[in-house]
DSSP file (Angstrom, degrees, kcal/mol; ACC not computed):
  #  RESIDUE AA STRUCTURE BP1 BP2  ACC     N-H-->O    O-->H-N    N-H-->O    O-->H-N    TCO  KAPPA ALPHA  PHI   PSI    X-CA   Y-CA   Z-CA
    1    1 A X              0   0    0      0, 0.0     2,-0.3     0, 0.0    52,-0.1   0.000 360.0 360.0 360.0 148.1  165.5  119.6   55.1
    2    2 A X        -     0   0    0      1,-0.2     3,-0.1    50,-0.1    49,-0.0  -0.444 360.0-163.0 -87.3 146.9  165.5  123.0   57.3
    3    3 A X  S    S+     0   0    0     -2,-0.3     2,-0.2     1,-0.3    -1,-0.2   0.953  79.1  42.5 -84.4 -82.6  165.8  122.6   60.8
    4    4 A X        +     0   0    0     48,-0.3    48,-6.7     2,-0.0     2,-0.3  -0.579  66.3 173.4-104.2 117.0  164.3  126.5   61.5
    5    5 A X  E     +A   51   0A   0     -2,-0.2     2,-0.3    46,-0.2    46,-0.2  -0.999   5.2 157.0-151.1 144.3  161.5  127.9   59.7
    6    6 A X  E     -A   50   0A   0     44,-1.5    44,-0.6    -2,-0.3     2,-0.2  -0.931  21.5-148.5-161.0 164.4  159.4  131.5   59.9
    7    7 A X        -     0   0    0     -2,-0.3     2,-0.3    42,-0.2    42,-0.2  -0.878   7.3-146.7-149.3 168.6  157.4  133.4   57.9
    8    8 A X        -     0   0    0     40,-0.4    40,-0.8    -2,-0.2     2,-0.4  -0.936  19.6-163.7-151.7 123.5  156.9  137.2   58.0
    9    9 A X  E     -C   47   0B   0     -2,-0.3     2,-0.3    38,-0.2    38,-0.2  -0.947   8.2-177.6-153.6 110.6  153.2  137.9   56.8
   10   10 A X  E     -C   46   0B   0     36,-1.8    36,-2.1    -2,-0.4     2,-0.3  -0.995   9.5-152.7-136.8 169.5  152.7  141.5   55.9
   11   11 A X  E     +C   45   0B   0     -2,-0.3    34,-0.2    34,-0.3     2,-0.2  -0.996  41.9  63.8-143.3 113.2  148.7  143.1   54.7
   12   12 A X  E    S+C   44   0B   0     32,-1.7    32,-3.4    -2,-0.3     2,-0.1  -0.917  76.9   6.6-171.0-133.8  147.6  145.7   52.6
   13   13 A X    >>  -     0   0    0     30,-0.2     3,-1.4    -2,-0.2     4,-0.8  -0.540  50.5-141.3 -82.9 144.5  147.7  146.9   49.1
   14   14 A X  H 3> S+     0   0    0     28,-0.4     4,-0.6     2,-0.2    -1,-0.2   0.090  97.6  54.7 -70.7  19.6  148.9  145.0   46.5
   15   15 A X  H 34 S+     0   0    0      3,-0.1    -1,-0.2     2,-0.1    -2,-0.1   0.445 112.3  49.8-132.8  27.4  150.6  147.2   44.3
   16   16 A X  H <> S+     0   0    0     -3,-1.4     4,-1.3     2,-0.1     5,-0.4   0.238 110.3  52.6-103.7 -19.3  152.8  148.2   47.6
   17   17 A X  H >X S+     0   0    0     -4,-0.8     4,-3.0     2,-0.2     3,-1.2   0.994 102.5  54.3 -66.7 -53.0  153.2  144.7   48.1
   18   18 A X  H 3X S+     0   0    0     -4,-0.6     4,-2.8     1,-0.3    -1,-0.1   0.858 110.4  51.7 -36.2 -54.3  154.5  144.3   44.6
   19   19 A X  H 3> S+     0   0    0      2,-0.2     4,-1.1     1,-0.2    -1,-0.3   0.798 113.9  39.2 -65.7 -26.0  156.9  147.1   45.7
   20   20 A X  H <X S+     0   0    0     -4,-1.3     4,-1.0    -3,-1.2     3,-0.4   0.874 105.9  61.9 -49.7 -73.5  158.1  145.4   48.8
   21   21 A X  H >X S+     0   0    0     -4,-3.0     3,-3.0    -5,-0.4     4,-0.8   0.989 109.0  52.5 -45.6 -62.0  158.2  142.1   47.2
   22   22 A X  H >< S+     0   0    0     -4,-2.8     3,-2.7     1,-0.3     4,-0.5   0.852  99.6  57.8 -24.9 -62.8  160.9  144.0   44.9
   23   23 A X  H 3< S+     0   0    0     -4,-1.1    -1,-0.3    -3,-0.4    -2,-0.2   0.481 106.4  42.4 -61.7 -10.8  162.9  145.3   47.2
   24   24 A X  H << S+     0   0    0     -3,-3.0    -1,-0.3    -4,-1.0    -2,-0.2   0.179  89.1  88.5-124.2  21.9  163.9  142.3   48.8
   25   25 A X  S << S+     0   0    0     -3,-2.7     4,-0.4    -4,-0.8    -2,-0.2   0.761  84.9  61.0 -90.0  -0.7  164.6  139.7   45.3
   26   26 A X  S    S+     0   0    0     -4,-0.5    -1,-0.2     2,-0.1    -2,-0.1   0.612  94.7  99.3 -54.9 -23.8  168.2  140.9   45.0
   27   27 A X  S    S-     0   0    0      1,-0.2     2,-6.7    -3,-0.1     4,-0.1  -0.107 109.5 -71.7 -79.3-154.4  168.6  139.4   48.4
   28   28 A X     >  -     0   0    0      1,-0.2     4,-0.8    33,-0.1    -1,-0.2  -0.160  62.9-176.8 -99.7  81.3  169.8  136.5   49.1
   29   29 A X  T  4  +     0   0    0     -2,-6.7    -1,-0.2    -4,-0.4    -2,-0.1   0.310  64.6  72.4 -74.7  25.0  166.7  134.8   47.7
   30   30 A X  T  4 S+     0   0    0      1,-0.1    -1,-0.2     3,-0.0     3,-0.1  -0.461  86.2  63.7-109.5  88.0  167.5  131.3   48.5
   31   31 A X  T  4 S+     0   0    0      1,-1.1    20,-1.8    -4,-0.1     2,-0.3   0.186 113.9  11.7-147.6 -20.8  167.0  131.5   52.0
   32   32 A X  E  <  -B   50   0A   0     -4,-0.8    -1,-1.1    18,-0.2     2,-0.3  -0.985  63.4-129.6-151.0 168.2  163.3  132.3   51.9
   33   33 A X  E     -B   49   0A   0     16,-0.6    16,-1.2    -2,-0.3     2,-0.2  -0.867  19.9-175.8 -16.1 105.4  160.1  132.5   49.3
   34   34 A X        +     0   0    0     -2,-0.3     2,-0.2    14,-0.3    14,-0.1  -0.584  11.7 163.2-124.7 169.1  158.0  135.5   49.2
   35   35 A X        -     0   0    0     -2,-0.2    12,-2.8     2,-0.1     2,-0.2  -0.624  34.4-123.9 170.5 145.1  154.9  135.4   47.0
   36   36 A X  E     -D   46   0B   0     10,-0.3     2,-0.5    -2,-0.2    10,-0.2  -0.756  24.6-171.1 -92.3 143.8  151.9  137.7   47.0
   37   37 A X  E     -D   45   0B   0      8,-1.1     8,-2.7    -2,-0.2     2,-0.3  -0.968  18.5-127.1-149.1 128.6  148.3  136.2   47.6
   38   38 A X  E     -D   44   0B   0     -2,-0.5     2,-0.3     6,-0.2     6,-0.2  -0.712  21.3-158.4 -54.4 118.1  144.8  138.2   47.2
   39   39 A X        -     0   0    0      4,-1.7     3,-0.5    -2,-0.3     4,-0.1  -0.650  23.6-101.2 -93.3 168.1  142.4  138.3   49.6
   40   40 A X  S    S+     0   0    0     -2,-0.3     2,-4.1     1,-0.3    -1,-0.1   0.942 113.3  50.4 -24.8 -78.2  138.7  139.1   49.6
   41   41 A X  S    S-     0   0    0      1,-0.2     2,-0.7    -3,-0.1    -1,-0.3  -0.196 120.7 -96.1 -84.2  53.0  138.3  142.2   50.8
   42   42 A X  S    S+     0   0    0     -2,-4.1     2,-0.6    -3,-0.5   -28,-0.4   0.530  87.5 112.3  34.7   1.4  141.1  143.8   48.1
   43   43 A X        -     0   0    0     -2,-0.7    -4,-1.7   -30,-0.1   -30,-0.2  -0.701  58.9-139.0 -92.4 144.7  143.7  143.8   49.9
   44   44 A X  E     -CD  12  38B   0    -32,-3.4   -32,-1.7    -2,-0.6     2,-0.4  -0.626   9.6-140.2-100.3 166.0  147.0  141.4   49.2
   45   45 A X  E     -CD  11  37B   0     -8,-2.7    -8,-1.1   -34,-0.2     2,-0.7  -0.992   9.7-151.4-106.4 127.4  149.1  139.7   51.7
   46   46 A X  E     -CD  10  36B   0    -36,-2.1   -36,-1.8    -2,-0.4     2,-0.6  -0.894  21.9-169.3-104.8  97.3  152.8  139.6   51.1
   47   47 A X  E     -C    9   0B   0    -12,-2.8     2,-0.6    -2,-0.7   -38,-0.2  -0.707  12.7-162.2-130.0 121.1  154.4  136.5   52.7
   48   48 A X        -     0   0    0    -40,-0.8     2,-0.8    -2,-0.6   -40,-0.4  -0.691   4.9-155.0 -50.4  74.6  157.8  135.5   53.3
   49   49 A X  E     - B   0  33A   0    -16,-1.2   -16,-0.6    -2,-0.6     2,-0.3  -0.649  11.3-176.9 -13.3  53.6  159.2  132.0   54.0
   50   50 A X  E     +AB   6  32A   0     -2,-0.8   -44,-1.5   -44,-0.6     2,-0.5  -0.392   9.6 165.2 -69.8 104.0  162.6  131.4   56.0
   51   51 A X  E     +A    5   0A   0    -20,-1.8   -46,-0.2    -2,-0.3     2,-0.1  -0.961   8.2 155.9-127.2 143.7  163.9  128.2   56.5
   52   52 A X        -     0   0    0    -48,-6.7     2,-4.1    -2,-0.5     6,-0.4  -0.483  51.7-106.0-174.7 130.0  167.2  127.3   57.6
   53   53 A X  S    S+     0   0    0     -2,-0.1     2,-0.4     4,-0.1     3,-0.1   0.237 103.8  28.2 -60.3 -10.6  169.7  124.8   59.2
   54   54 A X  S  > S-     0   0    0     -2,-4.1     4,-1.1     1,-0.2     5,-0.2  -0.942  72.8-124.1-149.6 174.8  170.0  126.9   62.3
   55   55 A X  H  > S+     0   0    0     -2,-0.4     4,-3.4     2,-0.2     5,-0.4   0.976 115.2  56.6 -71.1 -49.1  167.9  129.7   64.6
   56   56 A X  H  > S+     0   0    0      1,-0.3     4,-0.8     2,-0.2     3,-0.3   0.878 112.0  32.9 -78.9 -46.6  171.3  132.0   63.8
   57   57 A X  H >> S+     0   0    0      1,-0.2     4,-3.2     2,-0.2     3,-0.8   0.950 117.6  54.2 -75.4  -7.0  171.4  132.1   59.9
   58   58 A X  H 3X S+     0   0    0     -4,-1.1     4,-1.9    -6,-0.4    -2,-0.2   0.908 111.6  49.7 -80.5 -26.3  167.5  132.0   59.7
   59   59 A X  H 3X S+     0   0    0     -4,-3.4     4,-1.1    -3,-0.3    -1,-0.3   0.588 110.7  50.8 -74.4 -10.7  167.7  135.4   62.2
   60   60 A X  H <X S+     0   0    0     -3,-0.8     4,-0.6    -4,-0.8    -2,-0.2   0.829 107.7  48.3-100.2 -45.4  170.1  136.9   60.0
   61   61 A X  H  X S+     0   0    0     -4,-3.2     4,-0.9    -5,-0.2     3,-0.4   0.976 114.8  47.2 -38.6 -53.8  168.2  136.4   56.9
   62   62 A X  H  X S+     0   0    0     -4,-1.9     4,-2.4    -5,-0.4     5,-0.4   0.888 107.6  56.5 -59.4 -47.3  165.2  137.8   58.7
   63   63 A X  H  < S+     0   0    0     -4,-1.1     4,-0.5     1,-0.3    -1,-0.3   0.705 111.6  49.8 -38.8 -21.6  167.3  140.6   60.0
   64   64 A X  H  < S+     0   0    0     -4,-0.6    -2,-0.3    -3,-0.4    -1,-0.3   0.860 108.1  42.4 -91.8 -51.8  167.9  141.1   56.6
   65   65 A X  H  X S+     0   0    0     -4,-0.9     4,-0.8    -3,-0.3    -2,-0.2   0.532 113.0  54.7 -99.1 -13.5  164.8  141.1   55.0
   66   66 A X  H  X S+     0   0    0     -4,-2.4     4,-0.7     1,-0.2    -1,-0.2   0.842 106.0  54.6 -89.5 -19.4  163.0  143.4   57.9
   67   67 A X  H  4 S+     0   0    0     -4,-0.5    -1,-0.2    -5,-0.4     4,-0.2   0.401 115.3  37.6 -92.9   0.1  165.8  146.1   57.5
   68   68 A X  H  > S+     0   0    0     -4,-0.1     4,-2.1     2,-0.1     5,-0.2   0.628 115.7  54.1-105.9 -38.0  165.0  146.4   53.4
   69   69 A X  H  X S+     0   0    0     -4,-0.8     4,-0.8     2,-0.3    -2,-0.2   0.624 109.7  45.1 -56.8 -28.9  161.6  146.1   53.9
   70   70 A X  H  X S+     0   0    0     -4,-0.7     4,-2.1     2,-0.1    -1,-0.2   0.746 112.0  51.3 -92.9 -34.6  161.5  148.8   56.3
   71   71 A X  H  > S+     0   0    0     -4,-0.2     4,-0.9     2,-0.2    -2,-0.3   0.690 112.4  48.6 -63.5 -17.2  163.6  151.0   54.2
   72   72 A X  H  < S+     0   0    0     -4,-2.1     4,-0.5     2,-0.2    -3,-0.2   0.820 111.4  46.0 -58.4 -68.8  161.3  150.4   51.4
   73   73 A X  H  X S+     0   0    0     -4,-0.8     4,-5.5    -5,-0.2     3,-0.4   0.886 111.6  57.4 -44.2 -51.6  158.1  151.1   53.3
   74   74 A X  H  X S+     0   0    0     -4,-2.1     4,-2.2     1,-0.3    -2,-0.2   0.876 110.4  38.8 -50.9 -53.0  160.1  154.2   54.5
   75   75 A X  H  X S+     0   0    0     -4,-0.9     4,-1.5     1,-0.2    -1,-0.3   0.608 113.8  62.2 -76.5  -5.8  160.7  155.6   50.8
   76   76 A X  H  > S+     0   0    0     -4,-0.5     4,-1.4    -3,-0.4    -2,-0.2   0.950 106.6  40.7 -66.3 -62.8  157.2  154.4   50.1
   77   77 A X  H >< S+     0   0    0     -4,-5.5     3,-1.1     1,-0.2     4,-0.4   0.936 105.8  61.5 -54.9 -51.1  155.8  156.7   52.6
   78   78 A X  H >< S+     0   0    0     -4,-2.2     3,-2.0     1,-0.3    -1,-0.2   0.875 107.9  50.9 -41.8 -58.9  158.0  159.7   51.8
   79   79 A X  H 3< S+     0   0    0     -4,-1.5    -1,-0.3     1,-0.3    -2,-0.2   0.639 102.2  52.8 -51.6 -29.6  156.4  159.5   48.3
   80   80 A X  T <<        0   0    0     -4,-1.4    -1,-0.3    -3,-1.1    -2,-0.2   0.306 360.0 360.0 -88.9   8.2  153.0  159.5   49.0
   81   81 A X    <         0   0    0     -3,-2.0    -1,-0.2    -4,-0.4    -2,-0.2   0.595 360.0 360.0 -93.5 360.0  153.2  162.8   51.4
């Protein structure tokens, strides 16, 4: 059982979640759960799950997962300008 657990919750369109959700299953996906959920009002929520036996790896995952996730977003944006 995990000692240390967070989630990372991010909201908008799903078929940039779906792209996000991509980018981070080559990591080192057992250390968290992502999964996309629909909401009402068309937009999806993307959200991520960390658990882990200590604060230090469960911040290093997360470290992990904000720094592809922002590079992601990043090349996301660049395409749509």
């Amino acid at each position: 059982m995990a000692d240390v657990e967070t989630e990372i919750i991010w909201t908008g369109d799903k078929s940039r979640a779906e792209a996000l959700l991509s980018s981070i299953k080559p990591d080192d996906s057992g250390f968290f759960v992502a999964e996309i959920l629909e909401q009402d009002n068309g937009n999806s929520i993307l959200r991520i799950e960390v658990k882990g036996d200590n604060l230090r790896s469960v911040r290093a995952t997360v470290d992990d997962l904000l720094a592809c996730l922002s590079a992601a977003e990043s090349s996301l944006n660049a395409l749509n300008e």
